[in-house]
N, C-alpha and C positions, 0 to 999 in steps of 0.2 A: 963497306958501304951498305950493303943488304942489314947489318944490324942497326944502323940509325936509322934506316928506313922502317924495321919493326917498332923501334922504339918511341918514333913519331906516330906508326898508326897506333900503339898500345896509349902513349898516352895524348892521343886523341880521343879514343873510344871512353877512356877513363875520365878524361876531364869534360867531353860533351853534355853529360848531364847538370853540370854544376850552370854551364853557359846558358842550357835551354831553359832552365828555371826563370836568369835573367832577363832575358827578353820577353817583353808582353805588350802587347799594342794596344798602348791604352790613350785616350786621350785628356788634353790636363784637365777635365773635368768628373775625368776615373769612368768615361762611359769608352765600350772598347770600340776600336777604326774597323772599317771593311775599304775592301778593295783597293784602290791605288794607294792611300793614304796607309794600309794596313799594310803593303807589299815595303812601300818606302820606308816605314819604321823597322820593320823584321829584318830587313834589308843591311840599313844601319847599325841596328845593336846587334846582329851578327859578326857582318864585317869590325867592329870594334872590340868584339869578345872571341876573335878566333887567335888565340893563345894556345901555347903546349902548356902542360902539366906545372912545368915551372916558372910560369909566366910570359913566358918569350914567345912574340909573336909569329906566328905561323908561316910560311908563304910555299906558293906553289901548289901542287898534288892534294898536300897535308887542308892549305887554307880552304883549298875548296870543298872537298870531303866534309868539312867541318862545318862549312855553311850552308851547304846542301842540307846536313843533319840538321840544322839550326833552324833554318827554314822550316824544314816536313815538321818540326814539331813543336 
């Protein structure tokens, strides 16, 4: 148990970067969102993009980690 749990946060930490690229709050006319409009899109393509390494989607401990990362950045 304790090694699939390393191996979730390793390839969380490892796939985070590829996700945080994806997300950008822009809006459809490419000028970017502030505030509530900006929390709701980050929001969403977070929670849409918190996947493990090999595609499979996240849940629990793992999802949240992930979208906390996602968010700060």
């Amino acid at each position: 148990m304790k090694s699939i749990a390393i191996a979730v946060t390793l390839s969380l930490f490892a796939a985070s970067p590829v996700f945080a690229e994806a997300c950008k709050a822009m809006s459809a006319d490419g000028k970017p969102l502030s505030g509530a409009a900006k929390t709701s899109a980050m929001t969403k393509c977070c929670n849409d993009n918190a996947k493990s390494a090999d595609g499979k989607p996240l849940s629990g401990a793992a999802k949240d980690a992930s979208i906390k990362k996602c968010m700060a950045g």
